[in-house]
Structure formats: C-alpha cells, structure tokens
NUPALUM-382220 format. One record per residue (C-alpha): y, x, z; residue number from 1; residue in one letter. Coordinates in steps of 0.2 Angstrom, whole numbers, plus 2048, in hexadecimal, padded with zeros to 3 digits. Layout:
BEGIN
north=Y | east=X | up=Z | n=NUM | res=a
...
END
This chain:
BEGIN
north=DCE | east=7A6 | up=AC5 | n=1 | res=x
north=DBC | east=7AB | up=ABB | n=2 | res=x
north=DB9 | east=7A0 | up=AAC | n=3 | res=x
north=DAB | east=796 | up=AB5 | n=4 | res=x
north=DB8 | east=790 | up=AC2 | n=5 | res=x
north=DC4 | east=789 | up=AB4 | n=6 | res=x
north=DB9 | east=780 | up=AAD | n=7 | res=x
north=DBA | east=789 | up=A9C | n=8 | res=x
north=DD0 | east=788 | up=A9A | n=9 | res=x
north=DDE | east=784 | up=AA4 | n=10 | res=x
north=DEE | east=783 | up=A9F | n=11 | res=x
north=DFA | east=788 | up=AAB | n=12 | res=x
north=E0C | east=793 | up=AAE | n=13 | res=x
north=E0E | east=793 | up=A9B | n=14 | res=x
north=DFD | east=79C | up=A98 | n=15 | res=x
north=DE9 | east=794 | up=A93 | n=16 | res=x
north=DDC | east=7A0 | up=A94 | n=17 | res=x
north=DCD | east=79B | up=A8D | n=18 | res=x
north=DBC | east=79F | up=A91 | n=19 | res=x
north=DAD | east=79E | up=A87 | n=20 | res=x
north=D99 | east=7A0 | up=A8A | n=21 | res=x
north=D94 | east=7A3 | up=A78 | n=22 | res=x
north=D83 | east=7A1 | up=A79 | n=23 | res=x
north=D7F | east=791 | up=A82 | n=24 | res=x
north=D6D | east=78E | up=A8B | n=25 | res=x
north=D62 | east=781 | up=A81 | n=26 | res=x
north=D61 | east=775 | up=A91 | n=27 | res=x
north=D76 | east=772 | up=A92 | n=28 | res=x
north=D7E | east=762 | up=A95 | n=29 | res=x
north=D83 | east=75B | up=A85 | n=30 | res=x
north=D94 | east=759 | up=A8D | n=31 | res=x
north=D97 | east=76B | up=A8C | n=32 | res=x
north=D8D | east=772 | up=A7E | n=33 | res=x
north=D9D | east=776 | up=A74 | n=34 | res=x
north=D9B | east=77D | up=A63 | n=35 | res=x
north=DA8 | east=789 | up=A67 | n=36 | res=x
north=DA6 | east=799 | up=A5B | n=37 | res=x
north=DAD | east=7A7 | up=A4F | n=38 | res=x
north=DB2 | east=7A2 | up=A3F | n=39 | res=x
north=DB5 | east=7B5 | up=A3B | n=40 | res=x
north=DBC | east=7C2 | up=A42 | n=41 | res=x
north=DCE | east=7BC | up=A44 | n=42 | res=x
north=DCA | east=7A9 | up=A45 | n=43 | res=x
north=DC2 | east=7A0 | up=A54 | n=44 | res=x
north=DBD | east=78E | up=A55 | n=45 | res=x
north=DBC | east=785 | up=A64 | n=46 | res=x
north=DBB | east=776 | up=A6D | n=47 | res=x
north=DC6 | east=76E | up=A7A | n=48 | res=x
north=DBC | east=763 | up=A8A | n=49 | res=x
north=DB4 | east=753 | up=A87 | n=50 | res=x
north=DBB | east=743 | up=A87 | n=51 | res=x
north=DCC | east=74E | up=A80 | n=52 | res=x
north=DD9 | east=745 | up=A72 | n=53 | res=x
north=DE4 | east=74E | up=A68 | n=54 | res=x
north=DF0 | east=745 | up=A72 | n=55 | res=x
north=DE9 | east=749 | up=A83 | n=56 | res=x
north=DF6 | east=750 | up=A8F | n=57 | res=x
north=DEA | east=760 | up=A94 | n=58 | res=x
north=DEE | east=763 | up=A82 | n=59 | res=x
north=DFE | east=760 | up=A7D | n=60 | res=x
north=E04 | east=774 | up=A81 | n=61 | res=x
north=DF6 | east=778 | up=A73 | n=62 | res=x
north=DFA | east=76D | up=A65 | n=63 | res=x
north=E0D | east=76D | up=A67 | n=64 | res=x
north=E0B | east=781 | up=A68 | n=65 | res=x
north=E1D | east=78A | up=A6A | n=66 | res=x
north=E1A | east=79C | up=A77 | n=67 | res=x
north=E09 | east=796 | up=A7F | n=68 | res=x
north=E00 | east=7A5 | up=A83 | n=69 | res=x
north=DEF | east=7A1 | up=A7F | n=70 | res=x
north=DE1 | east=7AF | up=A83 | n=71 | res=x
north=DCB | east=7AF | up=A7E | n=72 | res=x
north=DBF | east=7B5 | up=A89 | n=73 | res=x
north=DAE | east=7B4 | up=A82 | n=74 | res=x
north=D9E | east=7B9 | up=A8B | n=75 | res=x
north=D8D | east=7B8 | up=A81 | n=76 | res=x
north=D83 | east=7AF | up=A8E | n=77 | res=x
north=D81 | east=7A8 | up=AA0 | n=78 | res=x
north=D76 | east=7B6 | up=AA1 | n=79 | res=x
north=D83 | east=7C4 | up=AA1 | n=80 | res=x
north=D8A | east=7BA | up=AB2 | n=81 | res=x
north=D9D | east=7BA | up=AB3 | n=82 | res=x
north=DA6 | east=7C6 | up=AAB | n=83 | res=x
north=DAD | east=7C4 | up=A9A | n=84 | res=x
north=DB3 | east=7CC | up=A8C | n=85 | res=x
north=DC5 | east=7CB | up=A87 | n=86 | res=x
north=DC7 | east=7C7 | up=A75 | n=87 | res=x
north=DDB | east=7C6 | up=A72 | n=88 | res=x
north=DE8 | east=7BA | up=A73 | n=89 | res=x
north=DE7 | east=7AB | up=A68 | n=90 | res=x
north=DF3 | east=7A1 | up=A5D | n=91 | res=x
north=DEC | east=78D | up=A58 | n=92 | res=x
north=DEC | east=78E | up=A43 | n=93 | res=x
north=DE5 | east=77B | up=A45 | n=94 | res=x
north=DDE | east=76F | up=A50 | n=95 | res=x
north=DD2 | east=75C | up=A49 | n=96 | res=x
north=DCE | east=74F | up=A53 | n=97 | res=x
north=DBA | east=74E | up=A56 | n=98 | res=x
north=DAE | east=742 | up=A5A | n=99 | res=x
north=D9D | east=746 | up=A62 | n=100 | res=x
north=D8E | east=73A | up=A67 | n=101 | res=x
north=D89 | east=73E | up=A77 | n=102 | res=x
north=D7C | east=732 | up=A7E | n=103 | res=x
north=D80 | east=725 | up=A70 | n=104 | res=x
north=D94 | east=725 | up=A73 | n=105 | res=x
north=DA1 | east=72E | up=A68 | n=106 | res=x
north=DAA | east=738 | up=A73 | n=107 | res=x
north=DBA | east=740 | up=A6F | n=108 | res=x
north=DBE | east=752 | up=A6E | n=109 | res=x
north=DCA | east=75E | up=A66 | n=110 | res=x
north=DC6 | east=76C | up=A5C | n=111 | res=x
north=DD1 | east=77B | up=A5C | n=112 | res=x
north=DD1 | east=78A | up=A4E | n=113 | res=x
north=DDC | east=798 | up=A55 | n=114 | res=x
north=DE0 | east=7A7 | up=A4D | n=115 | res=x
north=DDD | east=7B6 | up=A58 | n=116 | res=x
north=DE8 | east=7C4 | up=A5A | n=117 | res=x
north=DE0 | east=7D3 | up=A55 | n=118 | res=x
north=DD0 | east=7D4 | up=A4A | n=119 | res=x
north=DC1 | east=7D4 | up=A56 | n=120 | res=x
north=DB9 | east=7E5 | up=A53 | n=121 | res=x
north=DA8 | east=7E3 | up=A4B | n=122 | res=x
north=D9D | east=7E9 | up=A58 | n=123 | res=x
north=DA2 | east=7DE | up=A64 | n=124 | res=x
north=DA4 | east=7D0 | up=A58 | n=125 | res=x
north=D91 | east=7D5 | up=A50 | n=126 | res=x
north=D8C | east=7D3 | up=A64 | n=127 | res=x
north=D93 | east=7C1 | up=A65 | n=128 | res=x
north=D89 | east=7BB | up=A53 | n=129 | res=x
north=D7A | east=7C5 | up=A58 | n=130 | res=x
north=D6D | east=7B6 | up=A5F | n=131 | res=x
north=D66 | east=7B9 | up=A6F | n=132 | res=x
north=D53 | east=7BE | up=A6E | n=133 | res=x
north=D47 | east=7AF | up=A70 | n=134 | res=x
north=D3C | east=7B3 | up=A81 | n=135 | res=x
END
C-alpha cells in the first residue's frame, strides 16, 4: 500500500506506518491540513484524523503502546508524487487531546509527539524545514 491509499496511517498486523506530506498546498481542506511537523531532529509531532478522541478505537494501539511497530514516511510535497522518504521507527513520548474549529465546529483530534529512532541526518532534515520557493 503507498501512503495516498492509506489515508495517511493504518494500523494493522501489529504495525502503523505513517505517511506524511510535509508541505501541504495552500487550497487543502481544512479537514486534512494537519500541523504535523519536526520538533527536532529526534522528535516528530503529529496529528491523528479528524473527528479522532484520545479514546478512539483506531487509536487505542498508540496510546496504550506496548511493541507496536510504528514507522515515518515523509515526502516534502504532492509535487514529489509518490514516493517517500523513510525517516525511522517511532516510539509515542506523549499524545494531548485537541480541538480544532473547522467551519465554526470544535472537532476533535489527537496530537502525537513520538520520538524517532535514529537522529534524522541534517541534510535530509534541512530539506524537510527548508520552505518551498514561492512561484
């Protein structure tokens, strides 16, 4: 399964990988404009679906974390089409229960900071903070 078909995560024979488009595009749905981001090199932030509770069955495996085998993909942008890059396996340090207003509701959603296996190395992780260029 690519990333796009998974709808961003899916947790499923024990295993989640996660995949992130770093750089959304300006016009996304609100439903999906997820502030997922590095906090540093060895920290990653990020945000489960909409509409999600800390008590949400799809995420019960993350918050009551024992062996799951949790796994980043990033790509910078739609623009780099489907392939992403594999950042390391991921153990949750935290996880908060959110609020956002989309269209004048509170919807909840469930933000995750996981620790990340190996430090990112700084070219890659320079890439991922690097803006793209205004057209």
């Amino acid at each position: 399964m690519n990333g796009q078909n998974i709808g961003g995560y899916k947790i499923k024979y024990n295993t989640c990988p996660i995949f992130v488009t770093y750089d959304k595009k300006e016009d996304i749905s609100e439903t999906i404009n997820y502030e997922d981001e590095f906090d540093s090199r060895d920290v990653f932030s990020w945000m489960s679906r909409n509409n999600r509770r800390v008590e949400s069955n799809e995420l019960k495996p993350l918050v009551n974390y024992t062996d799951l085998d949790v796994r980043l993909f990033i790509k910078k942008s739609d623009d780099e089409g489907i392939d992403f890059y594999y950042i390391g396996k991921l153990s949750p340090l935290s996880y908060k229960q959110l609020y956002r207003n989309i269209d004048g509701k509170d919807n909840p959603i469930v933000n995750f900071k996981f620790k990340i296996d190996h430090t990112v190395d700084e070219n890659l992780y320079n890439y991922f903070m690097d803006k793209l260029d205004e057209e």
